[in-house]
C-alpha positions as a Markdown table, in Angstrom:
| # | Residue | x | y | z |
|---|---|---|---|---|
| 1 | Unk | 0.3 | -87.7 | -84.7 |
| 2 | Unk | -1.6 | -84.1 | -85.1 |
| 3 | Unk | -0.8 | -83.7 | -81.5 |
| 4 | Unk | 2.4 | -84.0 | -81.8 |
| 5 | Unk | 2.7 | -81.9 | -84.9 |
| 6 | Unk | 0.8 | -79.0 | -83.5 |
| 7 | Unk | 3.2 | -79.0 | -80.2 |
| 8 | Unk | 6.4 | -79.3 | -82.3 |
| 9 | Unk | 4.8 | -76.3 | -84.9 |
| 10 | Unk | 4.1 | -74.3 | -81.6 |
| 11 | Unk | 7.5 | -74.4 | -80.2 |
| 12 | Unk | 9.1 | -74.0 | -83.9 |
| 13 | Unk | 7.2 | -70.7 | -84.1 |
| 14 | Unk | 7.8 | -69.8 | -80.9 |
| 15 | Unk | 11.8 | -70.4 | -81.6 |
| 16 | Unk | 11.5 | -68.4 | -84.5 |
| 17 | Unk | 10.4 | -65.8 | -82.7 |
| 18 | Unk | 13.4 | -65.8 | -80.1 |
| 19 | Unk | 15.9 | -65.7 | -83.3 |
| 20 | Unk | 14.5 | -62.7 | -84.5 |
| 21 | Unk | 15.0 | -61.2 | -81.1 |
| 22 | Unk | 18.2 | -62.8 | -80.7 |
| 23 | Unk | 19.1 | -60.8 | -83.5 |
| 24 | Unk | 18.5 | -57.7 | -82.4 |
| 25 | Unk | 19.4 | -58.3 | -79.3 |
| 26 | Unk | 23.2 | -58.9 | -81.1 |
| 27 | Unk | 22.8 | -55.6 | -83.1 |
| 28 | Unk | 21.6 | -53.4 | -80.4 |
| 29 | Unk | 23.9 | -54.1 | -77.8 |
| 30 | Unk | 27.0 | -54.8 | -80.5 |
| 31 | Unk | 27.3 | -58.3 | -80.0 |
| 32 | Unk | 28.4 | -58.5 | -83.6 |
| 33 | Unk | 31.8 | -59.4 | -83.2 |
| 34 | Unk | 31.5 | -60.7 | -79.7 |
| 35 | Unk | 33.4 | -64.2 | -81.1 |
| 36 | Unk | 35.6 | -62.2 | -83.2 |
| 37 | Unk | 35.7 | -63.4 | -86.5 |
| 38 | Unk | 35.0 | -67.2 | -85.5 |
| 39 | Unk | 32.3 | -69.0 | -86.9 |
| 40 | Unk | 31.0 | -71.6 | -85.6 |
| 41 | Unk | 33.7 | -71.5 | -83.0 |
| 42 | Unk | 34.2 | -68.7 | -80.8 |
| 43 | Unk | 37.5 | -67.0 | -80.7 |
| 44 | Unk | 38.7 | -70.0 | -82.1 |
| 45 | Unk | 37.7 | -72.0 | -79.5 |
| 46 | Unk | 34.9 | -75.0 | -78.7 |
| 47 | Unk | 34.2 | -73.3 | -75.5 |
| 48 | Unk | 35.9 | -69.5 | -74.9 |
| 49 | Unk | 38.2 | -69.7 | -71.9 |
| 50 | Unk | 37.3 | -65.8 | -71.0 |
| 51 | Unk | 33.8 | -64.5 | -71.5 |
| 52 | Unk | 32.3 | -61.2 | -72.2 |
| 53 | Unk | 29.2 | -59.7 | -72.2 |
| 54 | Unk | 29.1 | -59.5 | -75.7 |
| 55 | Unk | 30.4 | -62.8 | -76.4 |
| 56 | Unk | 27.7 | -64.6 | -74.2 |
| 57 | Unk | 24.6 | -63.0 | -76.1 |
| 58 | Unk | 26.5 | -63.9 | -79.7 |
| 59 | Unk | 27.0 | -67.5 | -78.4 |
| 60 | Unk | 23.3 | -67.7 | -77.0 |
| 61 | Unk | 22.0 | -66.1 | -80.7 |
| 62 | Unk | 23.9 | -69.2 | -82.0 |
| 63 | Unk | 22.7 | -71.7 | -79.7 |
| 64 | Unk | 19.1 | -71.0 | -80.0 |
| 65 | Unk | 19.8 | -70.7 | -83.9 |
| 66 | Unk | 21.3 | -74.1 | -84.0 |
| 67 | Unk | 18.2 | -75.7 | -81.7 |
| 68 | Unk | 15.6 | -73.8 | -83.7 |
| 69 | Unk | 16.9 | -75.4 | -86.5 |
| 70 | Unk | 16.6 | -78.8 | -85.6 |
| 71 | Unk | 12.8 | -78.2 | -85.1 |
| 72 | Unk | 12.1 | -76.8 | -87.7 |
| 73 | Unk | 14.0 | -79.3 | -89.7 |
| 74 | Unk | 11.6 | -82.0 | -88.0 |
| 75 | Unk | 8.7 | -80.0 | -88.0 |
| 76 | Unk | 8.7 | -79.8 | -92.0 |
| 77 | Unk | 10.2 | -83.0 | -92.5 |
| 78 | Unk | 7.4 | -84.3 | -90.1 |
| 79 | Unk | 5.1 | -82.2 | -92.0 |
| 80 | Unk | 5.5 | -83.3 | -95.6 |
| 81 | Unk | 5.4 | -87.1 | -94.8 |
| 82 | Unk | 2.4 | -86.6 | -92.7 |
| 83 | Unk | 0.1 | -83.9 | -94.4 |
| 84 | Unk | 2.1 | -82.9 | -97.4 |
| 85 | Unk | -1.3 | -83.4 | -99.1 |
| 86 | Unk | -2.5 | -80.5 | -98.4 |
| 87 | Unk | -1.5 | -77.9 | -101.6 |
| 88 | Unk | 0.7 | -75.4 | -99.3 |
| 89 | Unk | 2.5 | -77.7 | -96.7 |
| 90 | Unk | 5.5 | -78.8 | -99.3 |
| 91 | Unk | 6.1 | -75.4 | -100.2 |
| 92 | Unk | 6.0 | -73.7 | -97.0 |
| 93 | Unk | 8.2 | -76.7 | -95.5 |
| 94 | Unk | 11.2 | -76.2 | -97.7 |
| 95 | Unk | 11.1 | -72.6 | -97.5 |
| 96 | Unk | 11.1 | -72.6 | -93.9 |
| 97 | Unk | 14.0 | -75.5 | -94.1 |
| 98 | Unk | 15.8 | -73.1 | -96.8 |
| 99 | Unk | 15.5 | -69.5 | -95.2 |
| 100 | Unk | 16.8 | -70.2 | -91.7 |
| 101 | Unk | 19.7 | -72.2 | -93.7 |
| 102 | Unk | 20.0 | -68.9 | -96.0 |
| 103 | Unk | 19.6 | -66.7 | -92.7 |
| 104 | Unk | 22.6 | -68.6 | -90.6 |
| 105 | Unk | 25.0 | -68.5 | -93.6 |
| 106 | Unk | 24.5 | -65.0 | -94.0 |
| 107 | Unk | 24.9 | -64.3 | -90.4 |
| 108 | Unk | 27.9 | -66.4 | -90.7 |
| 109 | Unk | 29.8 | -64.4 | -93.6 |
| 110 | Unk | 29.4 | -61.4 | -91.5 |
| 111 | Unk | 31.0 | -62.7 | -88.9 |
| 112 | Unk | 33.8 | -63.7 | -90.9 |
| 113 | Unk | 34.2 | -62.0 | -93.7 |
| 114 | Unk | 31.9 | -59.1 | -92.6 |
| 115 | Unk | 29.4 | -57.1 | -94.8 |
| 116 | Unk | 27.9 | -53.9 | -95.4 |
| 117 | Unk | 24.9 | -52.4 | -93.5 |
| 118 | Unk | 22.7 | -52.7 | -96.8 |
| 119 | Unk | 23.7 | -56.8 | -96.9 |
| 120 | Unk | 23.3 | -56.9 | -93.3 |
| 121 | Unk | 19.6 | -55.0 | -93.1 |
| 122 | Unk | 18.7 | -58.0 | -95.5 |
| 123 | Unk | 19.5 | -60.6 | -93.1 |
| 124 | Unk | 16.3 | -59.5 | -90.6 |
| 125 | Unk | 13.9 | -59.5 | -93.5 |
| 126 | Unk | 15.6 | -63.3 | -94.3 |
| 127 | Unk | 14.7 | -64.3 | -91.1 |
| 128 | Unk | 10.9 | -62.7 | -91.3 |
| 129 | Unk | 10.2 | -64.8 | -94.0 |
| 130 | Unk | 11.6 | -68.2 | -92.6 |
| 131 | Unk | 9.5 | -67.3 | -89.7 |
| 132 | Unk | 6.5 | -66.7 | -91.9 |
| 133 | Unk | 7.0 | -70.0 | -93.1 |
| 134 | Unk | 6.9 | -71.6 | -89.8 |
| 135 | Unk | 4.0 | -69.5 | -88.9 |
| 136 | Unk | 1.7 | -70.7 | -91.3 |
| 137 | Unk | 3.0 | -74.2 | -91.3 |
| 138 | Unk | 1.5 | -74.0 | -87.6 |
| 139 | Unk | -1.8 | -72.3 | -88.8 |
| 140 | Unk | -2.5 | -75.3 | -91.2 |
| 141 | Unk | -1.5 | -77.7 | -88.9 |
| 142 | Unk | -4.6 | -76.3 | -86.6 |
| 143 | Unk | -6.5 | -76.1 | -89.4 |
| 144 | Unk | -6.2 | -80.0 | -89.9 |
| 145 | Unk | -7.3 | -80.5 | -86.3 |
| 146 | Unk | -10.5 | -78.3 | -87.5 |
| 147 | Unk | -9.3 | -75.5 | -85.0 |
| 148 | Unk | -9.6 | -72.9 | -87.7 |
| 149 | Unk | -12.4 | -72.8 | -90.4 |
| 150 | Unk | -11.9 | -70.8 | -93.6 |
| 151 | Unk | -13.2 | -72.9 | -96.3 |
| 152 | Unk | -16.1 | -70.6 | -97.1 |
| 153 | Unk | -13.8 | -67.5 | -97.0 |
| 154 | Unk | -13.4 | -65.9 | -100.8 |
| 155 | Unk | -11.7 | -63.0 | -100.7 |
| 156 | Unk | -12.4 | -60.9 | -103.6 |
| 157 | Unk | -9.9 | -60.6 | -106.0 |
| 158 | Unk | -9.3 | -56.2 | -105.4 |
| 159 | Unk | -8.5 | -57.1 | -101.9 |
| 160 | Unk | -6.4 | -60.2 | -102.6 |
| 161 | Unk | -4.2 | -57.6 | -105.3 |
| 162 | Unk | -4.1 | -55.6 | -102.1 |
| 163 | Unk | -3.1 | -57.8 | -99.7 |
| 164 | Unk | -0.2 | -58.9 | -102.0 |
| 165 | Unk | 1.0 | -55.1 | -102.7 |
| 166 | Unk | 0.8 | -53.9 | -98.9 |
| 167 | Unk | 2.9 | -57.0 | -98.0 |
| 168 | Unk | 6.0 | -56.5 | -100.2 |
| 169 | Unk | 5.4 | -52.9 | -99.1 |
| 170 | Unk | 6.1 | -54.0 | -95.5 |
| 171 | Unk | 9.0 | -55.9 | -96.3 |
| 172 | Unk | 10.6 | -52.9 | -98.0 |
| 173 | Unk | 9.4 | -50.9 | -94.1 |
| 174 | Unk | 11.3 | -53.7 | -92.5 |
| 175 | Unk | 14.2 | -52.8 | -94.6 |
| 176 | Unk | 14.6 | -49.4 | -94.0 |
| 177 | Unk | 14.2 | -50.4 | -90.4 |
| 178 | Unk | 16.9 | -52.8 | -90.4 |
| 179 | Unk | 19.0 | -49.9 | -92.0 |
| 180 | Unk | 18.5 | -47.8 | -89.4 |
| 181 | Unk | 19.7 | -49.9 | -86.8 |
| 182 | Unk | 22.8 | -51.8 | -88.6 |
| 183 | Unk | 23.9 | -48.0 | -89.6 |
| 184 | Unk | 23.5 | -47.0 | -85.9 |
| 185 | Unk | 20.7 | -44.3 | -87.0 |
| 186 | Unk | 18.6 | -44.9 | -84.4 |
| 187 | Unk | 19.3 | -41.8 | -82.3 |
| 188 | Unk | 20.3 | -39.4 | -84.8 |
| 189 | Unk | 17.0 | -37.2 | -84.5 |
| 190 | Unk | 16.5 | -35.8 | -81.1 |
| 191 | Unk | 12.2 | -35.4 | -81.7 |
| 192 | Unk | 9.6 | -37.6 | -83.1 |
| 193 | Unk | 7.6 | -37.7 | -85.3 |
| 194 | Unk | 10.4 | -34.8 | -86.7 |
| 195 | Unk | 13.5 | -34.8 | -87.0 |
| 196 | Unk | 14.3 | -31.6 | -84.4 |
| 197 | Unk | 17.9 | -31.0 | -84.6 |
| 198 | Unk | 17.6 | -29.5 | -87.8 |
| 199 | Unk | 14.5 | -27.4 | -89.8 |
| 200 | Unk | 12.1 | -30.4 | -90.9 |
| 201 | Unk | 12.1 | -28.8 | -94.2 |
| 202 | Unk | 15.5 | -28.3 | -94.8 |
| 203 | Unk | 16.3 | -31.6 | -96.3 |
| 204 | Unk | 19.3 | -30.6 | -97.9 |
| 205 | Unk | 21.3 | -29.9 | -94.2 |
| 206 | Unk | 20.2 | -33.9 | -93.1 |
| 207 | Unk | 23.0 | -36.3 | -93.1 |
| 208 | Unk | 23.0 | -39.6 | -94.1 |
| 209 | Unk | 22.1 | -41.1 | -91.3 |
| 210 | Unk | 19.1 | -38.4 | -91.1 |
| 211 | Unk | 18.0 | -39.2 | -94.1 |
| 212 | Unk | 17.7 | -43.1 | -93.1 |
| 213 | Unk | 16.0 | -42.6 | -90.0 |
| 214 | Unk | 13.5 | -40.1 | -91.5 |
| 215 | Unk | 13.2 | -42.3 | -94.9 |
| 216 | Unk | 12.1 | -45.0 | -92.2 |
| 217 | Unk | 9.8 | -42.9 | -90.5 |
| 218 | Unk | 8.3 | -41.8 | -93.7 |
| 219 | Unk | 7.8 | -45.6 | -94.7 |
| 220 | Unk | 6.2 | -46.3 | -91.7 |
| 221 | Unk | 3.7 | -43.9 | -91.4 |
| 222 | Unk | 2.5 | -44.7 | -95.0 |
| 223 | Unk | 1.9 | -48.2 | -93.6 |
| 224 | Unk | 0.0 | -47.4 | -90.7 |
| 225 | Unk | -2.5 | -45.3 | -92.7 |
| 226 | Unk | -2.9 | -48.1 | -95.4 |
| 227 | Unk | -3.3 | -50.5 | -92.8 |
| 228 | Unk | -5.8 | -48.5 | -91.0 |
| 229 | Unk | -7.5 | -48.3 | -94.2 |
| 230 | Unk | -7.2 | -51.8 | -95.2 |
| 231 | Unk | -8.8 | -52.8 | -92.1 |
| 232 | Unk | -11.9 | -50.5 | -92.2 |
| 233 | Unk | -12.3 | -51.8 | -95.7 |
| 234 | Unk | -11.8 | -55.5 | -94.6 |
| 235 | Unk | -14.5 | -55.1 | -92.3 |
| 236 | Unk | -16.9 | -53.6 | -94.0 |
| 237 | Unk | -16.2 | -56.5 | -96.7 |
| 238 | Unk | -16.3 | -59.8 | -94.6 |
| 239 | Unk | -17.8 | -58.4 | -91.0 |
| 240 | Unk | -19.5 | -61.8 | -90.9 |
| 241 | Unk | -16.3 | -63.9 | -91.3 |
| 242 | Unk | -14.3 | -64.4 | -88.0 |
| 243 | Unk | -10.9 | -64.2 | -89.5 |
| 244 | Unk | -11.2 | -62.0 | -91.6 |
| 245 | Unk | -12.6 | -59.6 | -88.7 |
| 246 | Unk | -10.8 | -60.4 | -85.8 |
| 247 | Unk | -7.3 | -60.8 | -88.3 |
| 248 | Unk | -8.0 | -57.6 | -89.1 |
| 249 | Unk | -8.4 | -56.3 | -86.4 |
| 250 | Unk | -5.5 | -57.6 | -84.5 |
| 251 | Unk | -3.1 | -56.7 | -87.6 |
| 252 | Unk | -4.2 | -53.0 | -87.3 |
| 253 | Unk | -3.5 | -53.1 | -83.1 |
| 254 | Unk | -0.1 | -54.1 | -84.1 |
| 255 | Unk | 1.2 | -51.9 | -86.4 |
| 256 | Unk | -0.4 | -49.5 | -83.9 |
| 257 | Unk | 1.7 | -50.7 | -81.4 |
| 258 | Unk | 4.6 | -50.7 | -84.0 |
| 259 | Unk | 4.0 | -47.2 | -84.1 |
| 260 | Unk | 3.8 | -46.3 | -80.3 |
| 261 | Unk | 7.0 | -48.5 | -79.8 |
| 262 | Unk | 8.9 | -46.4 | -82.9 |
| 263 | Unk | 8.1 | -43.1 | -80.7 |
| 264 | Unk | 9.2 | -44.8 | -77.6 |
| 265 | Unk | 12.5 | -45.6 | -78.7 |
| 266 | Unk | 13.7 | -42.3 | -79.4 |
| 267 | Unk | 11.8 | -40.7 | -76.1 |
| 268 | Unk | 13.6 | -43.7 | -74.1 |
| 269 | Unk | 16.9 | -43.1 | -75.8 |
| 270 | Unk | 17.2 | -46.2 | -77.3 |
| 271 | Unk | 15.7 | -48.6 | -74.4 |
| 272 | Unk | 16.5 | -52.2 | -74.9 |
| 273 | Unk | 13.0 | -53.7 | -73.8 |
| 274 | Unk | 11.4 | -51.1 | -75.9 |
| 275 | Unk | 13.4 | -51.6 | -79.1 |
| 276 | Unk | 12.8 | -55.9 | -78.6 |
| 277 | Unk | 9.0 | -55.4 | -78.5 |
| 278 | Unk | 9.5 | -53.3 | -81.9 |
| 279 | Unk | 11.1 | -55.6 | -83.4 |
| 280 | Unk | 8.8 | -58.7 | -81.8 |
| 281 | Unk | 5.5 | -56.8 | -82.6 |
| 282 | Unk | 6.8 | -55.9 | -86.8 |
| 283 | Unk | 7.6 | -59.8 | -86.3 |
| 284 | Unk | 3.8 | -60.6 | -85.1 |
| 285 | Unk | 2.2 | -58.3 | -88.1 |
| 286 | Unk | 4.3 | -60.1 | -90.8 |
| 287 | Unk | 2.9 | -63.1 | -89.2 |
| 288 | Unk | -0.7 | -61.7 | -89.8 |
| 289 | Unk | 0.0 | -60.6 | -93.0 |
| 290 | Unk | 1.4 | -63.9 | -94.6 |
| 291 | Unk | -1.7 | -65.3 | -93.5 |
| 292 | Unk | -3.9 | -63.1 | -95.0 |
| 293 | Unk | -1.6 | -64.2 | -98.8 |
| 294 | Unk | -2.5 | -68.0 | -97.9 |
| 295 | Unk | -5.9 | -66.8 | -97.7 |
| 296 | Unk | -5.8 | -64.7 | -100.8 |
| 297 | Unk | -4.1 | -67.6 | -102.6 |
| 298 | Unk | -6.8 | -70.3 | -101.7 |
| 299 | Unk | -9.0 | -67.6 | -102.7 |
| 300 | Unk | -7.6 | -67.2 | -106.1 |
| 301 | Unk | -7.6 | -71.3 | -106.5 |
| 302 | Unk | -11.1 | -71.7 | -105.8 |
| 303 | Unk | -12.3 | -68.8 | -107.9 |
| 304 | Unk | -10.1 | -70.2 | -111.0 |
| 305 | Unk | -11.6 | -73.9 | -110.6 |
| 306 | Unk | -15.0 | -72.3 | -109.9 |
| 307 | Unk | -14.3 | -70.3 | -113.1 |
| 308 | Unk | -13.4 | -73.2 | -115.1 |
């Protein structure tokens, strides 16, 4: 049955994976409204008589939503009944149940009711955490099979305060992000790292859009720094543990590329490819960094019962 479980966790988080781009595929080429204001029907219809362009990608963001789901309704359900002893694999089964739900009804009142850009820049960070869910569902499930070994990891509690603070810090990155795409502020500074069409200091002649594009930047750079930081520091602290090192050092090579594919974006004008592997790569280091909590929190557990 462990087979089975670790192919079905595999292709859940693959799955995952192609809704999050699936979703940006929708916003970047404004495939929004490609079914109108139908939902789950397009244009009122089972099966449109005329397609578009636009219409096609919506319906395939659906379609792989709806299959994805199924998984990873059977991959938690599946799950539970067969290692829901283990302390995280109830929790991170419902959650992963309950945030692609919340994710698809969101995207589902937008289509017909519609919503604002700051409701809307929510819905990625929705679907981040469903896939973190997922991800670490998978993680545990090759932990089972003895694939992974961390049960001599403790992670002191300093770094386990920091691990917690740097990831709500990312999901307030991956906001601004999603802001700056649902508000169509991608382009709006011609340079990079600067915004060039105006005087970088003169943040009083920026628009709106200005601001949210360099407000994003801004964020971003902080967490590349603290990351590069972390991860020196990680190092230092628990060179002799394999995940922790090689974790590390794969989360820092990420947001690195997160960084490279920021600049490229702008330099490409707007690139699809280039603006996917964004949004796949900030996908990858949420992945990393909700591992590194699951860590921290089995951490915390065995230094209370020690303790006690």
């Amino acid at each position: 049955m462990i087979n089975y479980l670790k192919i079905l966790s595999v292709v859940a988080t693959v799955g995952m994976l192609l809704i999050l781009l699936g979703g940006a595929l929708v916003t970047k080429t404004g495939s929004a409204d490609g079914c109108g204001d139908s939902w789950p029907l397009c244009e009122g219809e089972i099966i449109p008589s005329e397609f578009t362009f636009e219409m096609v990608v919506e319906l395939s963001h659906r379609a792989v939503t709806g299959v994805v789901g199924i998984v990873v309704v059977a991959l938690a359900i599946l799950a539970w009944t067969k290692i829901g002893h283990i302390r995280e694999v109830k929790f991170l089964s419902f959650s992963s149940v309950f945030f692609i739900v919340l994710q698809a009804l969101i995207g589902a009142a937008a289509v017909m009711w519609g919503q604002s850009d700051f409701i809307l820049a929510a819905h990625f960070g929705i679907s981040l955490i469903s896939f973190a869910a997922v991800f670490l569902l998978m993680l545990i499930i090759f932990e089972v099979d003895k694939k992974l070994d961390t049960t001599t990891l403790h992670i002191k509690k300093p770094h386990r305060i920091e691990i917690y603070a740097i990831s709500i810090y990312t999901m307030l990155v991956v906001y601004t992000g999603a802001l700056v795409r649902h508000t169509e502020s991608n382009l709006v500074c011609g340079g990079w790292p600067f915004c060039t069409n105006t005087s970088p200091f003169a943040l009083a002649d920026y628009s709106f859009n200005q601001w949210v594009q360099m407000g994003h930047r801004l964020a971003a750079g902080i967490l590349f720094f603290w990351t590069l930081i972390m991860t020196i520091r990680m190092i230092k602290n628990y060179r002799r543990n394999k995940v922790m090192y090689f974790g590390w050092m794969i989360a820092f090579s990420l947001i690195l590329l997160q960084v490279f594919f920021g600049a490229m974006i702008i330099f490409t004008l707007l690139n699809l490819g280039v603006a996917l592997m964004h949004a796949l790569v900030i996908s990858l280091y949420v992945g990393m960094l909700s591992y590194f909590i699951l860590l921290s929190t089995r951490s915390a557990k065995r230094e209370k019962t020690g303790s006690g």
